[in-house]
N, C-alpha and C positions, 0 to 999 in steps of 0.2 A: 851821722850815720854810724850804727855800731860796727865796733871794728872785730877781725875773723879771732877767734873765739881758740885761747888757749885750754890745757888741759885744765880741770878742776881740779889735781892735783897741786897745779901751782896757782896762783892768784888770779882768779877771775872776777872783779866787780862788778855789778850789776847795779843798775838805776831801774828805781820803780818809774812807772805811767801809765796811763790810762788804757783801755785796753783799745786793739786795733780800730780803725777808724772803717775797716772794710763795712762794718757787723747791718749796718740799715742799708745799703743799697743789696745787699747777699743775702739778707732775711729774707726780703719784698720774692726775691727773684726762688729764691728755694720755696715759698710759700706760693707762687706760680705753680711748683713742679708738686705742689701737695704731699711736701713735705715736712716732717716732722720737728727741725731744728735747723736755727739759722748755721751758718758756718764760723761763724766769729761770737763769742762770747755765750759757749757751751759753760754753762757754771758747774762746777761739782762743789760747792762751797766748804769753807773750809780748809783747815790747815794740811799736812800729813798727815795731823795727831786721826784724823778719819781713817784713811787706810789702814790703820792698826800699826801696834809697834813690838817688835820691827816691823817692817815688811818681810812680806816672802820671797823667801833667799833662793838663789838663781841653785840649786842643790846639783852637784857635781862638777859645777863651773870653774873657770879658770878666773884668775882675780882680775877687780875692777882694774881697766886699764882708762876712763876716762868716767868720768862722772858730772851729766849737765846741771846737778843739782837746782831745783825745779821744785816751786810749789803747785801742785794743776789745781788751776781756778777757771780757764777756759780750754776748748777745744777746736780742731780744726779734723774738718772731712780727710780721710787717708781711707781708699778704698776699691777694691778691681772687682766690678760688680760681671758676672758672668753670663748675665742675662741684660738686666738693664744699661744704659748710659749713664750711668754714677759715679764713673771713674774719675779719679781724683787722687791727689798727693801731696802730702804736706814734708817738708825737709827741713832739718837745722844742719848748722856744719859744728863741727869739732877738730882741734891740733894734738894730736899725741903728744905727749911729752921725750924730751932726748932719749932720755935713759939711757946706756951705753951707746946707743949711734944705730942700732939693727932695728930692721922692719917689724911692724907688730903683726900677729896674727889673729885676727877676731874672730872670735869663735862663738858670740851671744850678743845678747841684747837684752837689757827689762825696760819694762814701760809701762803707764798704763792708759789706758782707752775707757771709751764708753759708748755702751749701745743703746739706740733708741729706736723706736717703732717696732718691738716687741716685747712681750713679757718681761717682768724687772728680774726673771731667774735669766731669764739670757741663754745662751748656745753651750751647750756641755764643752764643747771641742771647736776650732774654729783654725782654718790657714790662714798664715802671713806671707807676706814676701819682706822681704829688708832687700834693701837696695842702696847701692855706695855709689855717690858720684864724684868726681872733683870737680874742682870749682872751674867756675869759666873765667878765671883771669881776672874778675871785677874784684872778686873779695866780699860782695855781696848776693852770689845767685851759685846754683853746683850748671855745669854744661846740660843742653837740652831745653826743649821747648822753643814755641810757644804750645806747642802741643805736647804728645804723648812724649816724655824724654824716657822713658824704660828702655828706648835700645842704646842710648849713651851711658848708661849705668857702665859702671868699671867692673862690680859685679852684684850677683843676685841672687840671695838665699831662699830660699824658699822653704818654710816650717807646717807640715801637714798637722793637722788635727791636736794644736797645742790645748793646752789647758790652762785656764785663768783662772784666778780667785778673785773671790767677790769681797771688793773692800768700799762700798758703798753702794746707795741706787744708783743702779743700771752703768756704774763702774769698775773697773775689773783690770786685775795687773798680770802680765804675762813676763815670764823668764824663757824667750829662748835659746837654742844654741844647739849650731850645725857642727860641732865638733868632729875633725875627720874633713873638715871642707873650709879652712880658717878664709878668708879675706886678708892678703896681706897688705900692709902697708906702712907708708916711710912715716918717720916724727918728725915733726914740728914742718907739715904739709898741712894744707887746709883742706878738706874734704866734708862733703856732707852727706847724710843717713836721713832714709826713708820708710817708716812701717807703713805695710799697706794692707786692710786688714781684705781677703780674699770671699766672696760668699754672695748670694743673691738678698736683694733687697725684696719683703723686708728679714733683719733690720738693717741700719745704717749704721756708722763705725765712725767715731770722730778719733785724732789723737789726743790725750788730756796733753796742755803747754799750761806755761806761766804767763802772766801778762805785767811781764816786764820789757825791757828796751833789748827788741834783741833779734838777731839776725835770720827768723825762720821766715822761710817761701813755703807758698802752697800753690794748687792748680787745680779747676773744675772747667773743664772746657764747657763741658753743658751748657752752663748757665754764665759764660761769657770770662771768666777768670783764666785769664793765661798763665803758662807754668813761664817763670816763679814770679808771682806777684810776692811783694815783700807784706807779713804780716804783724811786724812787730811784739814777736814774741817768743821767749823759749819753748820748745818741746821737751818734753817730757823722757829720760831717756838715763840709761846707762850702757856703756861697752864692755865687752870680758873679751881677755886675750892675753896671749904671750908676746915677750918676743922673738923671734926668730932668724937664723943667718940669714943675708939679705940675698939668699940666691936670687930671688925674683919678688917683683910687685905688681900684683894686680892694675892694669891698666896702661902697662907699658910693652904689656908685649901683643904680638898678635896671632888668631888662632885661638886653638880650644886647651888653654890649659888648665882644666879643673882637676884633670889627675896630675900633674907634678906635684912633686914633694917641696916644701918648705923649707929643706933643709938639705937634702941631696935630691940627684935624679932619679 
């Protein structure tokens, strides 16, 4: 069982294998629903060197505070369809690093995705939600489910009409960042991060992950997958944030605190 996932900052090994085992019982059942790709072993082939080098830089952001360093070879459904039943969610967890002992403040996120069942130009503009949970005690799963967990999120960004760049077919890397609205939280906690990409089907929205040994869950109530089945793999992902006096954290208090300050009241 892989174990909860320090910062990339400091040493994180990884073991290669095969990719998730979910991939033929989840094909069979998504190609029921006449759709376009299985859930488990979305390929975008290839190394990074495809996304172009560098990548596009998260431009005004606050520096990497965690980085799950990830080659995306597969994908997993992540998506809040508005119309259809296609909702779905995939999660990895990550540990801040100490640094001086004070709470971080995330202020971003990049990643990247791929869409299918439309045109290879894709959606000019597109919403996200990011969503933070902690973990449910196992070490293996963030709290919530077997169903819909979005109201056990700690909390929930929501990014209107971002824009992506095109670094492959029908895949696409996004930098966003709610700055003004951080997510705070403590280091060396376990927590795990959810993009979901927002919009009517078609098309569909997978997250690009790696298919290595590694602690990501995903969820499709549709088609029988409960949140968090464990899919053995990294997702795809980097965090941006400060850190900040530890007046408060996300998820230990109760009530509506999106307008306190980070720092005073």
């Amino acid at each position: 069982m892989p174990s909860p996932k320090r910062s990339t900052l400091e040493e994180d090994p990884k073991v290669r294998v095969t990719k998730c085992g979910l991939s033929k019982s989840l094909t069979v059942a998504i190609s029921a629903l006449l759709l376009s790709q299985p859930l488990c072993g979305i390929e975008a082939s290839g190394s990074l060197d495809d996304r172009g080098s560098p990548l596009p830089s998260a431009l005004g952001a606050d520096p990497v505070i965690y980085d799950n360093g990830v080659t995306p070879l597969t994908g997993f459904f992540s998506q809040l369809d508005t119309v259809f039943p296609f909702d779905s969610q995939a999660a990895d967890d990550f540990i801040l690093p100490v640094g001086d002992g004070n709470a971080y403040g995330v202020t971003g996120i990049s990643f990247e995705g791929r869409f299918t069942s439309t045109p290879p130009s894709g959606p000019g503009t597109t919403d996200f939600n990011v969503l933070f949970y902690a973990d449910n005690g196992s070490g293996t799963a963030p709290v919530g489910g077997p169903l819909d967990p979005t109201g056990s999120a700690i909390a929930v960004r929501t990014v209107l009409s971002a824009v992506g760049v095109n670094v492959g077919v029908e895949r696409w890397y996004w930098n966003l960042s709610w700055n003004g609205n951080a997510v705070n939280l403590m280091p060396n906690t376990q927590y795990w991060v959810a993009v979901q990409w927002v919009g009517v089907f078609p098309p569909q929205f997978s997250w690009s992950a790696d298919d290595v040994s590694g602690n990501a869950v995903a969820g499709y109530p549709l088609i029988n997958v409960a949140y968090w089945t464990p899919v053995n793999a990294e997702m795809d992902f980097l965090l941006y944030g400060v850190q900040v006096a530890p007046i408060f954290v996300d998820g230990f208090e109760s009530g509506n605190t999106s307008a306190w300050s980070a720092t005073s009241p």
